[in-house]
KOLTI-927230 format. One record per residue (C-alpha): x, y, z. Coordinates in nm, 4 decimals. Layout:
BEGIN
[[X; Y; Z]]
...
//
This chain:
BEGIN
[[-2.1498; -1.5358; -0.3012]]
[[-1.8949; -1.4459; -0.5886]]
[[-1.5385; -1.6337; -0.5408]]
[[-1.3849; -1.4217; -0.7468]]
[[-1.3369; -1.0625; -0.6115]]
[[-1.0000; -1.0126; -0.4649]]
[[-1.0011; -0.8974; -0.0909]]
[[-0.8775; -0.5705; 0.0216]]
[[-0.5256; -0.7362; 0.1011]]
[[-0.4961; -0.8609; -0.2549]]
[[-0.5821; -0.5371; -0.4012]]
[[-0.2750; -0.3038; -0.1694]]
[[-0.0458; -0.6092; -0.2958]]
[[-0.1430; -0.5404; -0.6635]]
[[-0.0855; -0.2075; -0.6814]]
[[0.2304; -0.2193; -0.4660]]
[[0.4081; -0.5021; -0.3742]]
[[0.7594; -0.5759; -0.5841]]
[[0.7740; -0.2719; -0.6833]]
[[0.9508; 0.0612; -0.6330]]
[[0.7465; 0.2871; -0.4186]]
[[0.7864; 0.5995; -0.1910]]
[[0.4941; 0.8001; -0.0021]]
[[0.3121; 1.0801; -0.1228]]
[[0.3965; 1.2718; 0.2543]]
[[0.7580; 1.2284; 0.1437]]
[[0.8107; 1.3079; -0.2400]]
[[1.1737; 1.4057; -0.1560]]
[[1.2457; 1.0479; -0.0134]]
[[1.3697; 0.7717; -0.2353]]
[[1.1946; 0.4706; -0.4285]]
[[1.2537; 0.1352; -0.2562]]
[[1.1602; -0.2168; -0.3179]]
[[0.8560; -0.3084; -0.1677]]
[[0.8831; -0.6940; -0.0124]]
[[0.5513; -0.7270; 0.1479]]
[[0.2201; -0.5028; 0.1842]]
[[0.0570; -0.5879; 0.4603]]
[[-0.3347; -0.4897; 0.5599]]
[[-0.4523; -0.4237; 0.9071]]
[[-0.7952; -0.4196; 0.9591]]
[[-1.1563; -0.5882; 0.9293]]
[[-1.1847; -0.8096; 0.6030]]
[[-1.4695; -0.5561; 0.4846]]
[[-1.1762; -0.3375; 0.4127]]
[[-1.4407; -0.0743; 0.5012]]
[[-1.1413; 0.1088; 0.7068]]
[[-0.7506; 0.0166; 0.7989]]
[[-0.3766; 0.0909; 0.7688]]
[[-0.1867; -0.0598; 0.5328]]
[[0.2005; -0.1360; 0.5985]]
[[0.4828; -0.1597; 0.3338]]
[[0.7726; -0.3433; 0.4242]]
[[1.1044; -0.3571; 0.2344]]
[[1.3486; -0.4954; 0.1159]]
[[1.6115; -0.3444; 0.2963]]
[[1.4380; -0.4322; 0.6512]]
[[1.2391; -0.1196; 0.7060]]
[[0.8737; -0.0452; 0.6679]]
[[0.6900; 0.2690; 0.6101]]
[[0.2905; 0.2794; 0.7847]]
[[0.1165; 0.4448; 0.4082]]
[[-0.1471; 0.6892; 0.5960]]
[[-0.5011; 0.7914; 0.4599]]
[[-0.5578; 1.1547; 0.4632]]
[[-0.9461; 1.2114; 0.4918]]
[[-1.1026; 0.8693; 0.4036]]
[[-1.0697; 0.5711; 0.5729]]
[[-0.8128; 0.3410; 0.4423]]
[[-0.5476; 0.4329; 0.2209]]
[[-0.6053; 0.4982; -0.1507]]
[[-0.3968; 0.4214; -0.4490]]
[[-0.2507; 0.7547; -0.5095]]
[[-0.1174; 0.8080; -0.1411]]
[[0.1928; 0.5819; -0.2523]]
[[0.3509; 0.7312; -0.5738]]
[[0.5375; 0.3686; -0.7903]]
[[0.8356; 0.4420; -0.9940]]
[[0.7727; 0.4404; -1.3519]]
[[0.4098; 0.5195; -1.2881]]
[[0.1968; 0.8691; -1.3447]]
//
């Protein structure tokens, strides 16, 4: 068993949480401050949905187009190509 892998809700807070995100569906809308990613599905992380939840109260549901759980590119970070 290897203690060190990071599980699928450790990964989604890497690559997004405290930091300026908008979706990919909505490249007109405006970066906000991610407070809080949260995962929602089996700890495989084989498939899920994947919340963001800011700072200003609201929370956006980050939607996977063709696979099974969100990927990395479906939320575009400020700052970041």
């Amino acid at each position: 068993m290897m203690t060190n892998q990071e599980t699928v809700q450790e990964r989604y807070r890497r690559w997004w949480e405290g930091k300026y995100c908008k979706l990919r569906q909505n490249p007109d809308g405006k970066f906000k401050y991610v407070q809080t990613v949260e995962w929602i599905g089996p700890p495989s992380g084989f498939y899920g949905s994947v919340y963001l939840h800011y700072l200003d109260g609201t929370m956006d549901r980050v939607i996977a187009f063709g696979v099974f759980r969100p990927r990395k590119s479906d939320v575009i970070v400020e700052g970041e190509k």
